[in-house]
Backbone as numpy.savetxt, mean C-alpha at the origin, in Angstrom:
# Nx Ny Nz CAx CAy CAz Cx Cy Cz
-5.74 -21.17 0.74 -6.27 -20.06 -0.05 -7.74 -19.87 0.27
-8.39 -18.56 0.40 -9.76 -18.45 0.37 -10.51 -18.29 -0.43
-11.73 -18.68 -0.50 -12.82 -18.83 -1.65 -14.10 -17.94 -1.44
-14.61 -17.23 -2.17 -15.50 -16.40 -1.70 -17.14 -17.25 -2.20
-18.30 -18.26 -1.51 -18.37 -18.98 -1.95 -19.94 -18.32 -2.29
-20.25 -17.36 -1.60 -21.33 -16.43 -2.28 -20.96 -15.36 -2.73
-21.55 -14.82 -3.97 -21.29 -13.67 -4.54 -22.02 -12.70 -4.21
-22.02 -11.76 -3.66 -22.77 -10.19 -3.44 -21.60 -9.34 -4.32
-22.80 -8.47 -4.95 -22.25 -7.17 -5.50 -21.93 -6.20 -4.55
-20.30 -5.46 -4.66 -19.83 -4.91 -3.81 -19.11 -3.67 -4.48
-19.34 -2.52 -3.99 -19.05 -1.36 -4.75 -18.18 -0.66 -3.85
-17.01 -0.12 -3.94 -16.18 0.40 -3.03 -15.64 1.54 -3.38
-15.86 2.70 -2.58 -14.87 3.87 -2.97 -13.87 3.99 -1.76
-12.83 5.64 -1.61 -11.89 5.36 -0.65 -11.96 6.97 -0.73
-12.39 7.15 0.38 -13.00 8.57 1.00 -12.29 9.36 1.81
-11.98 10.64 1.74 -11.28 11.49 3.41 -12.66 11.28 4.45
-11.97 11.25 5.65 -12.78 11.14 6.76 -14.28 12.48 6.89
-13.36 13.50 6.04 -14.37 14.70 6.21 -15.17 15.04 5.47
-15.52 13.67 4.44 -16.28 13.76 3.29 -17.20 12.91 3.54
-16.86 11.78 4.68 -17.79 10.77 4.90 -18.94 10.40 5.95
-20.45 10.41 5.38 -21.19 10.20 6.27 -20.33 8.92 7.22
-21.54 8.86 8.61 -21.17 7.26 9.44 -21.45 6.38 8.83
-20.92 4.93 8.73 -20.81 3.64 8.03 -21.73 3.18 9.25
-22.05 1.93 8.65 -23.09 0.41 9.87 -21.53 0.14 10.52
-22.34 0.64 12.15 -21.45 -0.26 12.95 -21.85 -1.69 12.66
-20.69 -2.68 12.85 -20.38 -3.69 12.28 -19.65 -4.80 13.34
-19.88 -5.91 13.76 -19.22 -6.59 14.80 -18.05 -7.39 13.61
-16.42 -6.60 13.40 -15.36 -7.11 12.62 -15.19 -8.78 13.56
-14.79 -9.83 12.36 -14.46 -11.13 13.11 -13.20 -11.05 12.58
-11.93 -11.43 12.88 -10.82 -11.67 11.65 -10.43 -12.80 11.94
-10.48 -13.50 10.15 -10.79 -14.60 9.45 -9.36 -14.77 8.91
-8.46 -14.08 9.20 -7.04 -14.71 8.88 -5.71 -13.99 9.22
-4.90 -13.80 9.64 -3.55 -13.54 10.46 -2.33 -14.23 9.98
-1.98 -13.55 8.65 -0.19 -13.77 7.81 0.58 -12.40 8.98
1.61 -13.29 9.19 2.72 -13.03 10.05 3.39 -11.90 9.36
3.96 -11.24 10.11 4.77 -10.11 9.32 6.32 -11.00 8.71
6.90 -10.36 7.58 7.98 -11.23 6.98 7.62 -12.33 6.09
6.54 -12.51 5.66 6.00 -13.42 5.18 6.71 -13.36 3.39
7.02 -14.50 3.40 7.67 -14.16 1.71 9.21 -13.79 1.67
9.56 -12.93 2.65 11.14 -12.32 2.85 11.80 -13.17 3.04
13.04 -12.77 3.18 14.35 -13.65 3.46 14.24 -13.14 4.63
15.21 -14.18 4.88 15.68 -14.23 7.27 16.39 -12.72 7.39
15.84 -12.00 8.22 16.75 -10.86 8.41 16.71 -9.78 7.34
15.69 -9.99 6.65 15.29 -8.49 5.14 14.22 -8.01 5.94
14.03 -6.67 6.25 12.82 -6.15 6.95 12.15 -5.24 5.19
10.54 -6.12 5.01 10.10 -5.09 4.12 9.00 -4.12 4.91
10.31 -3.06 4.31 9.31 -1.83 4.95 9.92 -0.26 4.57
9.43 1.18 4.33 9.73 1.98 4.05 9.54 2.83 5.98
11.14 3.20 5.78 10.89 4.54 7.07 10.35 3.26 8.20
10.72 2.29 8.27 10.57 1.54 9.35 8.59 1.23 9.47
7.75 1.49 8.81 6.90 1.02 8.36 6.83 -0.32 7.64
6.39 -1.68 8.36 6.88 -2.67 7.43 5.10 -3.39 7.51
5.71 -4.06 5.91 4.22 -5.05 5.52 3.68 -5.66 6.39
2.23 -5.61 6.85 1.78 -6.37 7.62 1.98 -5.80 9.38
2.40 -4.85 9.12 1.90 -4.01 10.11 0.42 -3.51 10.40
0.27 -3.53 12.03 -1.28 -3.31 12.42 -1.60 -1.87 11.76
-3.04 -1.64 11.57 -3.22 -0.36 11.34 -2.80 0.67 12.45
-2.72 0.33 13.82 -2.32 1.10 14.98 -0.76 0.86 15.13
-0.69 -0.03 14.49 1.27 0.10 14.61 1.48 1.15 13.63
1.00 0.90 12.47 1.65 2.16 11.32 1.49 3.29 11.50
0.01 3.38 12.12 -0.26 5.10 12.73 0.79 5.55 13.51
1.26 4.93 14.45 2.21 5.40 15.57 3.51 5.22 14.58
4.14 4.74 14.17 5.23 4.90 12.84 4.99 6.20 12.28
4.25 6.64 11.55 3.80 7.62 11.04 3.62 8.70 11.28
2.76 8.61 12.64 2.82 10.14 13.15 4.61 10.25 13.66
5.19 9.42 14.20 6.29 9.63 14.94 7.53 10.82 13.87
6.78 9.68 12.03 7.85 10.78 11.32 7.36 11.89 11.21
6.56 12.09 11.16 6.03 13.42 10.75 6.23 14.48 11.90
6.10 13.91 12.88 6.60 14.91 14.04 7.93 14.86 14.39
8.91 14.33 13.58 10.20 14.45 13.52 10.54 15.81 12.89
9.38 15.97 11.57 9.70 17.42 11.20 9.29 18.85 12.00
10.23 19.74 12.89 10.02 20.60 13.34 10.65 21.84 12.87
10.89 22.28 11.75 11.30 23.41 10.91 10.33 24.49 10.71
10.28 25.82 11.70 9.85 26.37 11.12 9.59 27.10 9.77
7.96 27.02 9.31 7.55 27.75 8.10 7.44 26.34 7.26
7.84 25.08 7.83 7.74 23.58 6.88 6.27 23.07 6.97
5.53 22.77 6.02 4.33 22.26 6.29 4.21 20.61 6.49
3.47 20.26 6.98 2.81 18.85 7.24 1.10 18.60 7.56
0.80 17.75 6.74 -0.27 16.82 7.05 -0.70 15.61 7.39
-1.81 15.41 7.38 -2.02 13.80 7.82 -3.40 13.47 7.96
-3.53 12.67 7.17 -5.31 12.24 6.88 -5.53 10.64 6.57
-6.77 10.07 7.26 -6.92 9.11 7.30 -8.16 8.87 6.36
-7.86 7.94 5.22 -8.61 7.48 3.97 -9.88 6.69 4.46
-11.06 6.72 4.21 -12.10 5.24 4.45 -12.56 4.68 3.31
-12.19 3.85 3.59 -12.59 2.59 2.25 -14.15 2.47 2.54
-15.34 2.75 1.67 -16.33 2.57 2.27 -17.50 1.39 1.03
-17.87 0.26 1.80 -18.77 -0.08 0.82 -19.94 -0.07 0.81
-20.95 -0.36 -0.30 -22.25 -0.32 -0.24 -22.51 -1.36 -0.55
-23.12 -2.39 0.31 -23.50 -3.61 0.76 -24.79 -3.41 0.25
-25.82 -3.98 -0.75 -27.37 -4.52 -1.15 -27.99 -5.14 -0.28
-28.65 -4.73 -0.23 -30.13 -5.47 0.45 -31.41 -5.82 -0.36
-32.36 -6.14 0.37 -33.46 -6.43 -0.12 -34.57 -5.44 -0.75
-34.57 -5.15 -2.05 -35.76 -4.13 -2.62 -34.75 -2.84 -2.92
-33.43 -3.05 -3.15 -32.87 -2.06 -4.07 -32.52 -1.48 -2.95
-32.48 -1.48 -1.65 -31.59 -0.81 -0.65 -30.44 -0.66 -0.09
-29.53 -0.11 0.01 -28.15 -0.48 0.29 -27.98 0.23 2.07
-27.20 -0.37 2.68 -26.06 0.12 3.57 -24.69 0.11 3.26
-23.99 1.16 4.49 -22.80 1.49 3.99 -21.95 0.92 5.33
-20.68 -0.31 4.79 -19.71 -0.54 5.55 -18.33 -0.06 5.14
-17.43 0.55 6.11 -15.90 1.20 6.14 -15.41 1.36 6.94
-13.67 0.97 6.53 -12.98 0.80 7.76 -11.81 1.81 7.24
-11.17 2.32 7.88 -10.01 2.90 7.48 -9.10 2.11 6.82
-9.07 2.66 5.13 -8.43 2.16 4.13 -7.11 2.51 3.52
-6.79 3.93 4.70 -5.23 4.72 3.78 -4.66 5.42 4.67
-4.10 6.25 4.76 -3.33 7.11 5.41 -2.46 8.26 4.18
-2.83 8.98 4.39 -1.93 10.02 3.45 -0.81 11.26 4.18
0.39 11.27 4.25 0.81 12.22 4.87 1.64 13.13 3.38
1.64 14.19 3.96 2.58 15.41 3.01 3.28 16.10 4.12
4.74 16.25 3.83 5.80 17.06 3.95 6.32 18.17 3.42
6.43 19.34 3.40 6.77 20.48 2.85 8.04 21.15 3.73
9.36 20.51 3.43 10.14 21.06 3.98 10.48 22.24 3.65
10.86 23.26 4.34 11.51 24.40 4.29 12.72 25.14 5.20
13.59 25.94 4.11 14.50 26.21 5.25 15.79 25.53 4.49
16.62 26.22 5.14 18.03 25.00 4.29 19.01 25.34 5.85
19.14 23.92 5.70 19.76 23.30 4.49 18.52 22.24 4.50
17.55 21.68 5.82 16.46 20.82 5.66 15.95 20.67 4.44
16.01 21.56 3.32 15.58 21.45 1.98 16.14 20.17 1.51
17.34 19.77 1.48 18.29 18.60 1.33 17.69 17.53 1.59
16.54 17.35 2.47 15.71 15.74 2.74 14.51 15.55 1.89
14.38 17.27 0.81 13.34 16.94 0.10 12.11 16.72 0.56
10.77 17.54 0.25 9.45 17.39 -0.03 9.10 16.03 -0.17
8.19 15.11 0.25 7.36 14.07 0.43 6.40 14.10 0.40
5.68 12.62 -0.48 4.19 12.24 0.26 4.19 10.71 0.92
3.18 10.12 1.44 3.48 8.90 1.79 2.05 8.48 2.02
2.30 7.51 1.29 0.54 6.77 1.33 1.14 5.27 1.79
-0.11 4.97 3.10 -0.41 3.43 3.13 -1.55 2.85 3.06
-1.53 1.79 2.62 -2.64 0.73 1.95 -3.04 -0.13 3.48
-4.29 -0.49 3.41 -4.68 -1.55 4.66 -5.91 -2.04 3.96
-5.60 -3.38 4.63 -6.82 -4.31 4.24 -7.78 -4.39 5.37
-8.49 -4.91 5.31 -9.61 -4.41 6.62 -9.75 -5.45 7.75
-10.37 -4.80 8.77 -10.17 -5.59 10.15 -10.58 -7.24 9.92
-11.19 -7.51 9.09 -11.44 -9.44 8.85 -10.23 -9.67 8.26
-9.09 -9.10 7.66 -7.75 -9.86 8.23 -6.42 -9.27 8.96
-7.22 -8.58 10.25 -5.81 -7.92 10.74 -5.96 -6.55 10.06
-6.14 -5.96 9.61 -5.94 -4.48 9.18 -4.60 -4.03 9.14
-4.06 -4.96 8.24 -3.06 -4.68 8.28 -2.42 -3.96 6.81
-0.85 -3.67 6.99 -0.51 -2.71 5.54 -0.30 -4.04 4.72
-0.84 -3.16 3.23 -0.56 -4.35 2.38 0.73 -3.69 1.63
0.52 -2.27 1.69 1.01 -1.56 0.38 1.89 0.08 0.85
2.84 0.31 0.06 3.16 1.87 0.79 4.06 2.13 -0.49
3.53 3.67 -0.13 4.04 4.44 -1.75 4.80 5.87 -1.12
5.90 6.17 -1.02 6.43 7.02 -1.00 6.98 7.99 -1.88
6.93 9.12 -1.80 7.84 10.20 -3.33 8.32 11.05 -2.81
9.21 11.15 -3.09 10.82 12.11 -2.71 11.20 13.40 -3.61
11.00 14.59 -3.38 11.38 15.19 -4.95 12.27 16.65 -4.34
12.71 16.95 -5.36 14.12 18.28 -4.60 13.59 19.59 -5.72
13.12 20.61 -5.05 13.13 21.67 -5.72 14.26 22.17 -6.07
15.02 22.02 -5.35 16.75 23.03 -6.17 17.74 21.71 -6.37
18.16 21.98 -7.35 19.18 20.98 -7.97 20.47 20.85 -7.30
20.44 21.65 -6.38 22.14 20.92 -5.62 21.85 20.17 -4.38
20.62 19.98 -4.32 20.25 19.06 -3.16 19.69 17.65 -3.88
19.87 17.48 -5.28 19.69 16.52 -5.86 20.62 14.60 -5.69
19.76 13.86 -5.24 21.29 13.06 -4.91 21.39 12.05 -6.14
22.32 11.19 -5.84 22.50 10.36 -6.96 21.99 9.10 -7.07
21.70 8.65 -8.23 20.86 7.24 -8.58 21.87 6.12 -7.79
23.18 6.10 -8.59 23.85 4.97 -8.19 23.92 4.89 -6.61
24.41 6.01 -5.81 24.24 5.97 -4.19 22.90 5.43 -4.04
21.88 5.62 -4.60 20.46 4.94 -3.94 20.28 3.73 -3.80
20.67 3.75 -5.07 20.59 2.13 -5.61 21.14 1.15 -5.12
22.96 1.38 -4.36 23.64 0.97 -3.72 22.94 0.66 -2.17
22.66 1.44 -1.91 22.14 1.67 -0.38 20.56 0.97 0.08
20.13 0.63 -0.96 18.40 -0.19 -1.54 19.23 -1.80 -1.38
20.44 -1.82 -2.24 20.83 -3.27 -2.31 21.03 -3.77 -0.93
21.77 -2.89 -0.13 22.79 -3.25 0.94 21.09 -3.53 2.19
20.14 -2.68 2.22 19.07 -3.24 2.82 18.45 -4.03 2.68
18.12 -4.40 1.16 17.68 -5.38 1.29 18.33 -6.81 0.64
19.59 -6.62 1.17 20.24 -7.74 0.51 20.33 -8.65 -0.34
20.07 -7.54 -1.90 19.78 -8.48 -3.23 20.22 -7.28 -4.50
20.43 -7.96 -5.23 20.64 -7.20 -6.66 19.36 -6.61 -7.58
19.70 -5.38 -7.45 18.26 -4.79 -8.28 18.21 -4.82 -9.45
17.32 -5.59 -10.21 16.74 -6.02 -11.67 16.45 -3.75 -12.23
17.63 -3.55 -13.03 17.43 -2.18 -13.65 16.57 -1.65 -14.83
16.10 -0.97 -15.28 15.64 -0.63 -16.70 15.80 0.90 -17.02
16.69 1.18 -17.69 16.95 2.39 -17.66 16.13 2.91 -19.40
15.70 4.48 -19.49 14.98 4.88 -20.26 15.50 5.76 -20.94
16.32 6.08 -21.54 16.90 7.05 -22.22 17.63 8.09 -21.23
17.92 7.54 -20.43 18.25 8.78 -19.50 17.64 9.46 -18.96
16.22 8.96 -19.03 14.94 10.09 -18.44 14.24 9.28 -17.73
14.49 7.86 -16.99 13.91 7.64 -15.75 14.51 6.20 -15.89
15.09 5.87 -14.89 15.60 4.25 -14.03 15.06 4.24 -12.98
14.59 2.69 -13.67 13.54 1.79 -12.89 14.90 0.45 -12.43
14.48 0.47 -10.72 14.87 -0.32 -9.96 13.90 -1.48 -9.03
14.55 -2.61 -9.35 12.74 -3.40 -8.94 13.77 -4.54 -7.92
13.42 -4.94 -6.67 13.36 -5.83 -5.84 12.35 -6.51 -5.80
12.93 -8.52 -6.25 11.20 -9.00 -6.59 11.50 -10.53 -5.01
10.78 -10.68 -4.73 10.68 -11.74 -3.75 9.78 -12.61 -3.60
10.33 -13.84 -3.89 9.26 -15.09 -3.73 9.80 -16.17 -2.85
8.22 -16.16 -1.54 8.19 -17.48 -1.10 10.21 -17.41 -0.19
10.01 -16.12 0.41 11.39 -15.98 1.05 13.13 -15.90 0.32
12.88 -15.76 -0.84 14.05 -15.92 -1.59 13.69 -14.22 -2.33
15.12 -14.05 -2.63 14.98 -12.64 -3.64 15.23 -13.36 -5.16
14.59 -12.92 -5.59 14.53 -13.13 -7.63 15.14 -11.74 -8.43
15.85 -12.66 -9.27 16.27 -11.31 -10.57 16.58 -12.12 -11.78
15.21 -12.06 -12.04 14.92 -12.66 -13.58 15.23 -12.43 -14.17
16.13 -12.86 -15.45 16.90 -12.71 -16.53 15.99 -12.47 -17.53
14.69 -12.51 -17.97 13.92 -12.39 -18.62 12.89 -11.33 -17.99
12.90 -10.91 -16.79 12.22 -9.70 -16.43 11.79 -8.46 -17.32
11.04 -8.16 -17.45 10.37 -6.59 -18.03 9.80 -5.71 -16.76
9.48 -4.66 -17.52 8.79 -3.53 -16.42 7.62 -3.75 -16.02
7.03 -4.93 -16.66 5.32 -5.12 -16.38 5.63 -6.65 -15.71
6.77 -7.29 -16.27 6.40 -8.91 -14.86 6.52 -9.06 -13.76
6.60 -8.02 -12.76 6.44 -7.71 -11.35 5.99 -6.57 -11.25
4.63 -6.24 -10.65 4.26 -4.90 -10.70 3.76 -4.96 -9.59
3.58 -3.52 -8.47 2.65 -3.67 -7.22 1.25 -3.52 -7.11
1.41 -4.50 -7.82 -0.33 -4.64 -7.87 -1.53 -4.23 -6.26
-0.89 -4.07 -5.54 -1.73 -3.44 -4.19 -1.88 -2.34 -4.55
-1.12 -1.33 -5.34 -0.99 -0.04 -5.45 -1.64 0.70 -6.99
-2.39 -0.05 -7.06 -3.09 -0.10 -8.27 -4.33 -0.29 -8.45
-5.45 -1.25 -7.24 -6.24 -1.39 -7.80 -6.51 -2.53 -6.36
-7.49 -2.53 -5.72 -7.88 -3.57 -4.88 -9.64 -3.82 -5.21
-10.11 -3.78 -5.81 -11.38 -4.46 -6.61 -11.14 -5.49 -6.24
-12.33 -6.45 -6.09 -12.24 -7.91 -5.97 -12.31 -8.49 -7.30
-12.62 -8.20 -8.42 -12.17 -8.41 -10.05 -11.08 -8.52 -10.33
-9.98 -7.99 -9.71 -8.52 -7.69 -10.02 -7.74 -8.42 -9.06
-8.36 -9.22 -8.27 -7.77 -10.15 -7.19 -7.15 -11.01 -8.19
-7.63 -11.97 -9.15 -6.72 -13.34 -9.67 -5.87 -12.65 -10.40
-5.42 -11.12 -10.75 -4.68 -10.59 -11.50 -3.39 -10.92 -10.36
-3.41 -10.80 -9.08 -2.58 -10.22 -8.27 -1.48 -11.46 -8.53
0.08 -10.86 -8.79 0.72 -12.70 -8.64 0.43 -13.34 -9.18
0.21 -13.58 -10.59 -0.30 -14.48 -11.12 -0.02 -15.84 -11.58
1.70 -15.54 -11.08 2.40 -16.36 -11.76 3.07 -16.71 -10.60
3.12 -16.48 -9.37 3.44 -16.96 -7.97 5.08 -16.63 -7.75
5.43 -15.59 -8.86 6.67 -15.53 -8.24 7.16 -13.93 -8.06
6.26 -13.08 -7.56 6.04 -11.69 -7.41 5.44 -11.51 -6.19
5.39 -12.33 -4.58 5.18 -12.26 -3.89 5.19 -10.90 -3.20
6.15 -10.48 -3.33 6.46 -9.10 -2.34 7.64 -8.33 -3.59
6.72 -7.13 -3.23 8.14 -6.65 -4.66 8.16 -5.07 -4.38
9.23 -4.39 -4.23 9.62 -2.94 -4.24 10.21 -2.24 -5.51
9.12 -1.43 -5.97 9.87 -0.66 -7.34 9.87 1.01 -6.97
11.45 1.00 -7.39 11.84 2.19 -7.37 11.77 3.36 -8.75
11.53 4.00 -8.66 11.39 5.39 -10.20 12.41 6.79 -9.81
13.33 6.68 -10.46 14.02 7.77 -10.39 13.83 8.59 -11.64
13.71 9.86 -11.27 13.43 10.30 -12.61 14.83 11.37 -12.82
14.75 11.35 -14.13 16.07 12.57 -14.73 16.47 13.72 -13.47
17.32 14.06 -13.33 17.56 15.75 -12.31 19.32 15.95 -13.49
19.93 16.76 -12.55 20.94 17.47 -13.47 22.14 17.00 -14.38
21.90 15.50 -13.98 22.37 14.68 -15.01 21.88 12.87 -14.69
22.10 12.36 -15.72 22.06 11.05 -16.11 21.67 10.11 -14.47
22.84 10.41 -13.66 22.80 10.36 -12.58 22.62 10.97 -11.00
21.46 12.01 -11.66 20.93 12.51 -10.68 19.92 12.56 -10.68
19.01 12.79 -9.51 17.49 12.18 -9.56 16.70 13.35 -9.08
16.06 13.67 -9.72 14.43 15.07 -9.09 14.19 14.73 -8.13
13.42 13.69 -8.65 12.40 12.83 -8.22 11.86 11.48 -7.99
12.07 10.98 -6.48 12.10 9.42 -6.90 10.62 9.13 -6.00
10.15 7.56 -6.69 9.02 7.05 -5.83 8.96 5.76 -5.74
9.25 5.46 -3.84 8.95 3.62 -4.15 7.93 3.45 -3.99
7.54 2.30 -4.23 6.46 1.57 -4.80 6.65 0.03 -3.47
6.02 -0.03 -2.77 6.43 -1.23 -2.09 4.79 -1.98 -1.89
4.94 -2.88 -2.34 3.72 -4.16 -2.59 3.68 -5.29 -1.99
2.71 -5.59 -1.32 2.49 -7.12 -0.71 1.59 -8.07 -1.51
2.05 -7.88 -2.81 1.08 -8.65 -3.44 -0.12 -10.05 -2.97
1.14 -10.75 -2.18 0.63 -12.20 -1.88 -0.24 -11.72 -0.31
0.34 -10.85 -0.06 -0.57 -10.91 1.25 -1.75 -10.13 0.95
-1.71 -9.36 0.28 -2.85 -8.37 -0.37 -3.37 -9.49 -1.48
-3.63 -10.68 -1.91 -4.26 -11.25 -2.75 -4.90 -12.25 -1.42
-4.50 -12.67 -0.40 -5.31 -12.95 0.99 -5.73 -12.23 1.19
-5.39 -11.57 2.10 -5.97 -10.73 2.92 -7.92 -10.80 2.48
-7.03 -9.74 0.90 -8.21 -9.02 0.13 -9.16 -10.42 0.22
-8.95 -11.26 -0.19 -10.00 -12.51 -0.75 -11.07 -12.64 0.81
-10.10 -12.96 1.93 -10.60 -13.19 3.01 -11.68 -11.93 3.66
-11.32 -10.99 3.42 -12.35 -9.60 3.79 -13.38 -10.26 2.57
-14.02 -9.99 1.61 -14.25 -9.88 0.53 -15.11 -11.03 1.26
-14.30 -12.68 1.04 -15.58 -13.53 1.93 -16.19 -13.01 2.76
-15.47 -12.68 4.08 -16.29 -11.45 5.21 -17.31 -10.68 4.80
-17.11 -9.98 4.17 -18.41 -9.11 3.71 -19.69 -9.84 2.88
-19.29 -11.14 2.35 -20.64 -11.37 1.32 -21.00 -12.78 2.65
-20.44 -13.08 3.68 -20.89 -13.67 4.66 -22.02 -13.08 5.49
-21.10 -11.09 5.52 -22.28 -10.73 6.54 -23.44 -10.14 5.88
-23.22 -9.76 4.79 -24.73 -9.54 4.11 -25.60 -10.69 3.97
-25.21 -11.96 3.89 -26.12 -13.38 3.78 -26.58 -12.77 5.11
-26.02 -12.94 6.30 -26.25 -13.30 7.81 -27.29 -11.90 7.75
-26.99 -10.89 7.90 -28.17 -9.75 7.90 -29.41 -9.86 6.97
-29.19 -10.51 5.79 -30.80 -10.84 5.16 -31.44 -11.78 5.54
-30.61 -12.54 6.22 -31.35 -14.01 6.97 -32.25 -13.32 8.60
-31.12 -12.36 9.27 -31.51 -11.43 10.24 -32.84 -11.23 10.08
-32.83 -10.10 9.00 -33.54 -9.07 8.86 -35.00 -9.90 8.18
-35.06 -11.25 7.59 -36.22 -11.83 6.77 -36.16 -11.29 5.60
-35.03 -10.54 5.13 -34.68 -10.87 3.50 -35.49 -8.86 3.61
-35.95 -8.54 4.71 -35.86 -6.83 5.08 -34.90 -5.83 4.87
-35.38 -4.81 4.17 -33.87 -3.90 4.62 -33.79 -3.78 6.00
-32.62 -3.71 6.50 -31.83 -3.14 7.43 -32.65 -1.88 7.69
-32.63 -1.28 9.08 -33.08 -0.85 9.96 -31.90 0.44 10.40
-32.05 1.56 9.77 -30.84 2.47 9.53 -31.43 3.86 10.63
């Protein structure tokens, strides 16, 4: 496990590229390398659309663009934008610099046309931790939704077809008929379905909140390693769905990762005030 053993104050936002001045070029070292599959069972690939955890930031890009240029429907829209995580690193006499690495990826789908209407409108966000561990995905959020109701599909087919991939029984919570929650929880290579489970004792905590405050939140209890939650919401009946969104989390690798960047950064601000004679930086 890593320890962050100096503290610097670290302030982070997560920016479009076209909003953001240039960051301090920065010489990245990476300070730690978790294997992809980490936590899974033999032969479970976690991953949405063939995007899987712990993928490079240049592997997922090429995943990504590949779907998106799968859609060729005229009059269908698509985008694609790359997020920067950017921080403001302190210096000496109230001065700051700014370090960021590409922190997201956002794509949107706007299908049009029918019957292509039938694959449903999308968005798709991925999470990355930064080049001091691999830049790799921690996190990916997908949403699925059907403007016309006969292209609506069914919960139980999903649900079925979620099990059969990832070869485990999905822990359910259904809400009055107005949204079932489907959760795949995995620890330490085994799948879990806690008999005492709620909607809050596995949550994807990557997809929520990467502050370094909210790090000992992550997993807290060591058995929420890697976990996929599904949200179907109401459509034209009980068992039909609008609108669904997974939720796929690397908790345990996103509670590394994160820790190990996090050391990284309050390493290289020591090393630049020692540089610099305790000087601001030279911008």
């Amino acid at each position: 496990m890593y320890r962050i053993t100096r503290t610097v104050a670290l302030a982070a936002v997560l920016l479009s590229s076209a909003s953001l001045g240039k960051a301090q070029d920065i010489q990245w070292k990476q300070t730690i390398n978790l294997p992809k599959g980490l936590n899974m069972p033999q032969g479970v690939s976690a991953d949405i659309l063939g995007i899987q955890l712990g993928d490079t930031y240049e592997e997922a890009k090429t995943k990504a663009m590949a779907y998106l240029n799968e859609v060729q429907v005229p009059g269908s829209n698509k985008s694609f934008a790359e997020q920067r995580r950017v921080f403001q690193l302190p210096l000496a006499g109230g001065n700051t610099i700014q370090m960021g690495y590409v922190g997201g990826i956002r794509m949107e789908l706007h299908r049009r046309g029918t019957p292509i209407v039938a694959q449903g409108d999308e968005s798709i966000t991925l999470v990355f931790s930064a080049p001091s561990s691999g830049h790799q995905v921690i996190g990916i959020k997908r949403v699925l939704y059907w403007d016309l109701q006969q292209y609506q599909g069914r919960v139980s087919e999903f649900i079925t077809a979620l099990e059969a991939k990832f070869k485990s029984r999905a822990w359910k919570n259904i809400d009055g008929g107005r949204v079932t929650l489907a959760r795949f929880q995995f620890n330490n290579g085994h799948a879990l379905t806690p008999s005492n489970a709620t909607v809050i004792s596995c949550i994807p905590h990557v997809l929520y909140s990467l502050n370094q405050d909210k790090l000992k939140g992550f997993n807290p209890d060591g058995a929420c390693d890697v976990v996929l939650e599904v949200t179907f919401n109401r459509g034209i009946s009980n068992d039909h769905t609008a609108q669904i969104t997974f939720s796929l989390s690397d908790n345990e690798r996103g509670k590394q990762n994160l820790t190990a960047d996090y050391a990284f950064f309050s390493d290289y601000i020591q090393g630049l005030r020692q540089r610099t004679g305790g000087a601001p930086a030279k911008l």
